[in-house]
Biotite code that builds the C-alpha atoms (Angstrom):
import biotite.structure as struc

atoms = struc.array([
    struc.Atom([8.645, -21.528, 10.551], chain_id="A", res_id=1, res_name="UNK", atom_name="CA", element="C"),
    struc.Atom([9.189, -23.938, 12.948], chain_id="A", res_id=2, res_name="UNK", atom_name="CA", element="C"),
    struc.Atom([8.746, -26.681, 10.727], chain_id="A", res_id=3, res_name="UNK", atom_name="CA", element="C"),
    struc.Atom([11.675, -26.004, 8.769], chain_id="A", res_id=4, res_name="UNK", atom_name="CA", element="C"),
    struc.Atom([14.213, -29.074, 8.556], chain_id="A", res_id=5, res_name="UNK", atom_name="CA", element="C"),
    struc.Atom([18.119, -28.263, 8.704], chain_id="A", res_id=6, res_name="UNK", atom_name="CA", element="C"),
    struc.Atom([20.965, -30.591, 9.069], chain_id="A", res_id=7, res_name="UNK", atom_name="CA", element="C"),
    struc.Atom([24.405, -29.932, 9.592], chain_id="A", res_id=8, res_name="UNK", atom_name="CA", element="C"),
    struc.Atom([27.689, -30.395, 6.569], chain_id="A", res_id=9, res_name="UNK", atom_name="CA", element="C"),
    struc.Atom([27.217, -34.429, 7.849], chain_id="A", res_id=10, res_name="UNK", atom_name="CA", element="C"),
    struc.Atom([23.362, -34.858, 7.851], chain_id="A", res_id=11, res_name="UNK", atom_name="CA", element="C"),
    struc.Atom([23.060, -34.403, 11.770], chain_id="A", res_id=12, res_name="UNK", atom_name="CA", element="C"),
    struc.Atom([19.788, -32.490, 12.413], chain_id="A", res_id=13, res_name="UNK", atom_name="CA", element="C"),
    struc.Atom([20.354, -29.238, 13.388], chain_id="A", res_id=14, res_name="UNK", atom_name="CA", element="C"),
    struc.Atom([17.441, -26.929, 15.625], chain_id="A", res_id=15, res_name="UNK", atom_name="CA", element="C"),
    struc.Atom([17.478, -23.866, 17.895], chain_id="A", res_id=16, res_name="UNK", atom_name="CA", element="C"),
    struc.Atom([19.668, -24.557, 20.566], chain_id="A", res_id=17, res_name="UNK", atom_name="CA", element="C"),
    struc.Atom([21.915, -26.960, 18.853], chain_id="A", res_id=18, res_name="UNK", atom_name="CA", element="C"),
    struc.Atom([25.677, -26.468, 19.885], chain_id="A", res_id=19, res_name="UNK", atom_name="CA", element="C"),
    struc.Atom([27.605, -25.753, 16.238], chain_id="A", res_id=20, res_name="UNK", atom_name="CA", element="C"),
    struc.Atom([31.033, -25.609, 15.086], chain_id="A", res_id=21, res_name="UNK", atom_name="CA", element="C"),
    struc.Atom([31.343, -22.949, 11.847], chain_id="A", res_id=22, res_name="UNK", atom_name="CA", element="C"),
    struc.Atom([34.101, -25.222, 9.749], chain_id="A", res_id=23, res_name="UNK", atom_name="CA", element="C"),
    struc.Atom([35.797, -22.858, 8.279], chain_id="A", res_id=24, res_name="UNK", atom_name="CA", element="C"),
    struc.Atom([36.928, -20.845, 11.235], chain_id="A", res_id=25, res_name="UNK", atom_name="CA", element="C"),
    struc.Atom([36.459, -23.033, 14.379], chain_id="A", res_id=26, res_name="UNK", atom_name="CA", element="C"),
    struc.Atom([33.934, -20.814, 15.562], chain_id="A", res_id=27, res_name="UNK", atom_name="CA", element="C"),
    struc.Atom([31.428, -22.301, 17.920], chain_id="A", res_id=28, res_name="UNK", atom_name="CA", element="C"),
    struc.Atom([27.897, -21.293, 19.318], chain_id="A", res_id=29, res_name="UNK", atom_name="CA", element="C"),
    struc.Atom([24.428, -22.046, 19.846], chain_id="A", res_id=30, res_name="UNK", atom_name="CA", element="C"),
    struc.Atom([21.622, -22.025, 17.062], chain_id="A", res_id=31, res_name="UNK", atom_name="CA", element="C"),
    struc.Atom([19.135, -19.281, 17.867], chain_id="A", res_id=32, res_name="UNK", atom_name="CA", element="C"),
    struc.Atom([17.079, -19.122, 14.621], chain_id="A", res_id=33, res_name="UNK", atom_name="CA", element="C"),
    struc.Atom([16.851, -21.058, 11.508], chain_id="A", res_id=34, res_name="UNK", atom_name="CA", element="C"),
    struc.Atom([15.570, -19.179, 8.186], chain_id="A", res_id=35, res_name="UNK", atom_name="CA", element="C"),
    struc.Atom([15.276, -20.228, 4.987], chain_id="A", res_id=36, res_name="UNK", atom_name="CA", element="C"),
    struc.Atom([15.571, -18.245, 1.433], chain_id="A", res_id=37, res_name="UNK", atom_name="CA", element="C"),
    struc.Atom([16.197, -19.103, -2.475], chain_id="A", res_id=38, res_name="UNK", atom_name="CA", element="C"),
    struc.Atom([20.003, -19.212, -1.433], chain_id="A", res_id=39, res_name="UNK", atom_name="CA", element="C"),
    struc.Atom([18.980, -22.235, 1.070], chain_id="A", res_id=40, res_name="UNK", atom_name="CA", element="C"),
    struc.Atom([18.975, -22.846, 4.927], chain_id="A", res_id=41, res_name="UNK", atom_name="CA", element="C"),
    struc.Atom([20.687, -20.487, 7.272], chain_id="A", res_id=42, res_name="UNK", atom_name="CA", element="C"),
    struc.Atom([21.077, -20.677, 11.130], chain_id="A", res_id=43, res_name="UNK", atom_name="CA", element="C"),
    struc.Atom([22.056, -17.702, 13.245], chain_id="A", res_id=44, res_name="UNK", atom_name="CA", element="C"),
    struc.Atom([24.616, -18.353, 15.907], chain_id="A", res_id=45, res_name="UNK", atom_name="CA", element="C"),
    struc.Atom([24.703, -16.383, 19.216], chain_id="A", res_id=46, res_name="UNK", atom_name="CA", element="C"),
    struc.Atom([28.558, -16.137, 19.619], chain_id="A", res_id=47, res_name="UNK", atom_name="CA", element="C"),
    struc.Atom([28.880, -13.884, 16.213], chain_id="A", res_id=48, res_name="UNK", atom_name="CA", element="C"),
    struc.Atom([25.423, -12.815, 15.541], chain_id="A", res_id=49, res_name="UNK", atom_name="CA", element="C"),
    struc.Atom([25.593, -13.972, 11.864], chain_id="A", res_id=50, res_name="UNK", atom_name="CA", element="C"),
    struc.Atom([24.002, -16.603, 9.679], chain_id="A", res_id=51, res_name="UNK", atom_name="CA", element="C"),
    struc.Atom([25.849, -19.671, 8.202], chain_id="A", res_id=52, res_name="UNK", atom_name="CA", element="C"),
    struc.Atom([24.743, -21.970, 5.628], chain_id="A", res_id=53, res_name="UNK", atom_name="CA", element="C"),
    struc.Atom([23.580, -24.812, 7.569], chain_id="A", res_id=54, res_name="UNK", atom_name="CA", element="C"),
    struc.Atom([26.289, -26.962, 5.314], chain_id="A", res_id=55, res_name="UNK", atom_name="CA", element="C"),
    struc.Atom([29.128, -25.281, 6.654], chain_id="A", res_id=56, res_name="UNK", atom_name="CA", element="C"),
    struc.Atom([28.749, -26.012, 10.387], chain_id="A", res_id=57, res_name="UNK", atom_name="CA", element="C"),
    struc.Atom([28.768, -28.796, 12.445], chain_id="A", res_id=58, res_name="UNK", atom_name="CA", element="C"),
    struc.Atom([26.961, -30.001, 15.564], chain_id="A", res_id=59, res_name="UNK", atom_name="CA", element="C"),
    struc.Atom([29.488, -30.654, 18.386], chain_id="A", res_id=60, res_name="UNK", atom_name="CA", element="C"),
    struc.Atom([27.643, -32.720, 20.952], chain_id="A", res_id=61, res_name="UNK", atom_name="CA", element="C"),
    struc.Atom([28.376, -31.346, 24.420], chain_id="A", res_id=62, res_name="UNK", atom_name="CA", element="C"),
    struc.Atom([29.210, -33.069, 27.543], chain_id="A", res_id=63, res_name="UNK", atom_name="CA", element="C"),
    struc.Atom([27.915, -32.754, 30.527], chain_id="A", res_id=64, res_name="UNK", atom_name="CA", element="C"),
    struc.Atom([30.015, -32.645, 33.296], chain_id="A", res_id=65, res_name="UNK", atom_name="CA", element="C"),
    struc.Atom([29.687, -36.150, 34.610], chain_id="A", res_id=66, res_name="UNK", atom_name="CA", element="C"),
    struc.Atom([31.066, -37.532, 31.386], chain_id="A", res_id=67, res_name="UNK", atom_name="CA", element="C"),
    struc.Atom([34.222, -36.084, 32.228], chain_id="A", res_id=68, res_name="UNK", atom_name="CA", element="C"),
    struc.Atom([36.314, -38.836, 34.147], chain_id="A", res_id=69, res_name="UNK", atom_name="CA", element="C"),
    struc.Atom([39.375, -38.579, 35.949], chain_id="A", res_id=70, res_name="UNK", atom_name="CA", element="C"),
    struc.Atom([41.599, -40.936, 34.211], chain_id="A", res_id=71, res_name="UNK", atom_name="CA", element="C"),
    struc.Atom([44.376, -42.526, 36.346], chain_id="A", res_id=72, res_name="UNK", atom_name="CA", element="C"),
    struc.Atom([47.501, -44.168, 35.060], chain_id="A", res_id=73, res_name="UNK", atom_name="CA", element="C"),
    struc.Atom([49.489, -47.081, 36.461], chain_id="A", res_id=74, res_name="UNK", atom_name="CA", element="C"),
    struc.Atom([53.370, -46.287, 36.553], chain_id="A", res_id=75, res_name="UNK", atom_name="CA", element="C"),
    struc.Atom([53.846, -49.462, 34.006], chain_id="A", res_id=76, res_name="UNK", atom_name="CA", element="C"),
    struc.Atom([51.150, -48.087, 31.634], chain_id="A", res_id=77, res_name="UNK", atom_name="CA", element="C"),
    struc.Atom([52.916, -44.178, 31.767], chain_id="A", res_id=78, res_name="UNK", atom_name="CA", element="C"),
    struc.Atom([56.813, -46.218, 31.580], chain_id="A", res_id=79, res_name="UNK", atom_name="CA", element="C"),
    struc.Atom([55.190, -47.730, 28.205], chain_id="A", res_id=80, res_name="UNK", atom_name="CA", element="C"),
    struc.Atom([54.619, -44.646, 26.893], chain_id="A", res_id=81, res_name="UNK", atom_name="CA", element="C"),
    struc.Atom([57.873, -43.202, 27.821], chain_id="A", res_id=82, res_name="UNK", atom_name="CA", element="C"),
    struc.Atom([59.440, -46.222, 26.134], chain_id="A", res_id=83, res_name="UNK", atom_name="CA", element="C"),
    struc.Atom([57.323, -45.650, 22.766], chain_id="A", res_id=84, res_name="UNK", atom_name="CA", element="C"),
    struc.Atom([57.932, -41.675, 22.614], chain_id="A", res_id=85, res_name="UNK", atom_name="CA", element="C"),
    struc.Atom([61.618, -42.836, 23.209], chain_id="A", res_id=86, res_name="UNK", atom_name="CA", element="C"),
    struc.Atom([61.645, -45.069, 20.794], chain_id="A", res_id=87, res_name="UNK", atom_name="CA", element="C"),
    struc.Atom([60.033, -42.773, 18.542], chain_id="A", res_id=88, res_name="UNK", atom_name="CA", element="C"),
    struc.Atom([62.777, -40.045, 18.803], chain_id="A", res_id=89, res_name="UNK", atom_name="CA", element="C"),
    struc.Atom([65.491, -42.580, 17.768], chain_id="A", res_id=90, res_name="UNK", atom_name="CA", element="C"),
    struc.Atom([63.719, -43.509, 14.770], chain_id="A", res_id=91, res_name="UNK", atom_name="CA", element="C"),
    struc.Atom([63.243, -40.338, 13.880], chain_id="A", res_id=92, res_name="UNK", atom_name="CA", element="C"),
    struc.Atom([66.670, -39.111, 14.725], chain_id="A", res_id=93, res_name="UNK", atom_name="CA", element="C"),
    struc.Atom([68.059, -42.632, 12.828], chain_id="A", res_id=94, res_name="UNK", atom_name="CA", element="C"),
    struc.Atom([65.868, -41.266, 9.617], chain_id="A", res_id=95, res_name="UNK", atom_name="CA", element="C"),
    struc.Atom([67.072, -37.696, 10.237], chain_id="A", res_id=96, res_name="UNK", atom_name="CA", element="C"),
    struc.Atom([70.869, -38.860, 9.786], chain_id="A", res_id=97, res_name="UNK", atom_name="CA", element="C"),
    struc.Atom([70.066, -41.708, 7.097], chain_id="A", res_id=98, res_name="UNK", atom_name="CA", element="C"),
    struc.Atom([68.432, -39.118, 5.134], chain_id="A", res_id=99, res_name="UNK", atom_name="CA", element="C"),
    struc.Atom([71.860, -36.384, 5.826], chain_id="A", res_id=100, res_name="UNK", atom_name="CA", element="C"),
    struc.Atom([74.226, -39.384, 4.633], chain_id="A", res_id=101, res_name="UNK", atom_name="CA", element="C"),
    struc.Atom([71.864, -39.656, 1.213], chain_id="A", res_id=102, res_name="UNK", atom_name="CA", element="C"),
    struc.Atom([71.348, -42.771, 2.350], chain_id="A", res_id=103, res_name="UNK", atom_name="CA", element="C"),
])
Protein backbone atom coordinates (compact mmCIF):
# COMPACT_ATOMS: atom_id res chain seq x y z
CA UNK A 1 0.00 0.00 0.00
CA UNK A 2 2.55 2.16 -0.82
CA UNK A 3 0.56 4.18 -2.97
CA UNK A 4 -1.55 5.47 -0.36
CA UNK A 5 -1.62 9.45 -0.17
CA UNK A 6 -1.67 11.13 3.45
CA UNK A 7 -1.23 14.68 4.38
CA UNK A 8 -0.88 16.19 7.56
CA UNK A 9 -3.97 18.64 9.70
CA UNK A 10 -2.38 21.54 7.02
CA UNK A 11 -2.21 19.58 3.67
CA UNK A 12 1.67 18.88 3.99
CA UNK A 13 2.29 15.37 2.55
CA UNK A 14 3.00 13.06 5.00
CA UNK A 15 5.15 9.38 4.20
CA UNK A 16 7.19 6.86 6.22
CA UNK A 17 9.82 8.62 7.76
CA UNK A 18 8.22 11.96 8.00
CA UNK A 19 9.08 13.77 11.38
CA UNK A 20 5.32 14.49 13.09
CA UNK A 21 4.05 16.47 15.84
CA UNK A 22 0.61 14.65 17.43
CA UNK A 23 -1.41 18.20 18.14
CA UNK A 24 -3.11 17.38 20.80
CA UNK A 25 -0.35 16.33 23.11
CA UNK A 26 2.96 17.68 21.66
CA UNK A 27 4.06 14.34 21.05
CA UNK A 28 6.61 13.95 18.33
CA UNK A 29 8.05 10.97 16.20
CA UNK A 30 8.75 9.48 13.01
CA UNK A 31 6.07 7.90 10.57
CA UNK A 32 6.76 4.18 10.27
CA UNK A 33 3.58 2.95 8.48
CA UNK A 34 0.63 4.49 6.92
CA UNK A 35 -2.77 2.35 6.77
CA UNK A 36 -5.87 3.14 5.68
CA UNK A 37 -9.57 1.87 6.84
CA UNK A 38 -13.43 3.08 6.55
CA UNK A 39 -12.51 5.40 9.61
CA UNK A 40 -9.76 7.11 7.17
CA UNK A 41 -5.87 7.45 7.08
CA UNK A 42 -3.76 6.49 10.03
CA UNK A 43 0.08 6.73 10.51
CA UNK A 44 1.93 4.84 13.21
CA UNK A 45 4.55 6.79 15.07
CA UNK A 46 7.69 5.14 16.55
CA UNK A 47 7.94 7.23 19.81
CA UNK A 48 4.37 5.75 21.16
CA UNK A 49 3.74 2.85 18.98
CA UNK A 50 0.15 4.03 18.16
CA UNK A 51 -1.77 5.27 15.17
CA UNK A 52 -3.08 8.89 14.71
CA UNK A 53 -5.43 10.17 12.28
CA UNK A 54 -3.25 11.67 9.80
CA UNK A 55 -5.43 15.10 10.53
CA UNK A 56 -4.32 15.40 13.90
CA UNK A 57 -0.53 15.61 13.43
CA UNK A 58 1.73 17.77 11.94
CA UNK A 59 4.99 17.54 10.00
CA UNK A 60 7.77 19.46 11.84
CA UNK A 61 10.54 19.91 9.32
CA UNK A 62 13.87 19.11 10.98
CA UNK A 63 17.08 20.87 10.85
CA UNK A 64 20.08 19.72 10.21
CA UNK A 65 22.75 20.78 12.16
CA UNK A 66 24.34 23.34 9.91
CA UNK A 67 21.18 25.40 9.96
CA UNK A 68 21.80 26.09 13.41
CA UNK A 69 23.85 29.47 13.59
CA UNK A 70 25.52 31.03 16.32
CA UNK A 71 23.88 34.31 16.58
CA UNK A 72 26.03 37.16 18.01
CA UNK A 73 24.76 40.39 19.45
CA UNK A 74 26.31 43.86 19.41
CA UNK A 75 26.21 45.54 23.00
CA UNK A 76 23.89 48.46 21.31
CA UNK A 77 21.52 45.84 19.80
CA UNK A 78 21.30 43.77 23.54
CA UNK A 79 21.13 47.73 25.44
CA UNK A 80 17.93 48.11 23.00
CA UNK A 81 16.41 45.35 24.28
CA UNK A 82 17.12 46.10 27.81
CA UNK A 83 15.61 49.52 27.15
CA UNK A 84 12.28 47.93 25.55
CA UNK A 85 11.81 45.12 28.38
CA UNK A 86 12.36 48.22 30.69
CA UNK A 87 10.12 50.12 29.21
CA UNK A 88 7.76 47.41 29.12
CA UNK A 89 7.72 46.86 32.96
CA UNK A 90 6.79 50.55 33.55
CA UNK A 91 3.93 50.35 31.36
CA UNK A 92 2.82 47.56 32.80
CA UNK A 93 3.45 48.59 36.34
CA UNK A 94 1.78 52.32 35.22
CA UNK A 95 -1.45 50.04 34.04
CA UNK A 96 -1.14 47.88 37.17
CA UNK A 97 -1.63 51.10 39.49
CA UNK A 98 -4.07 53.00 36.96
CA UNK A 99 -6.16 50.03 37.05
CA UNK A 100 -5.80 49.86 41.47
CA UNK A 101 -6.85 53.72 41.49
CA UNK A 102 -10.15 52.66 39.19
CA UNK A 103 -8.77 54.80 37.01
Amino acid sequence: MSDLKASDISGNPLKIGSFVEYINTGTKGTVTEIISDEEGVWALIDKTNLCYKTDVLRLIRTLDEKELIEKTFSREEINEALEKQKESSKLAEMGDVSLESGG
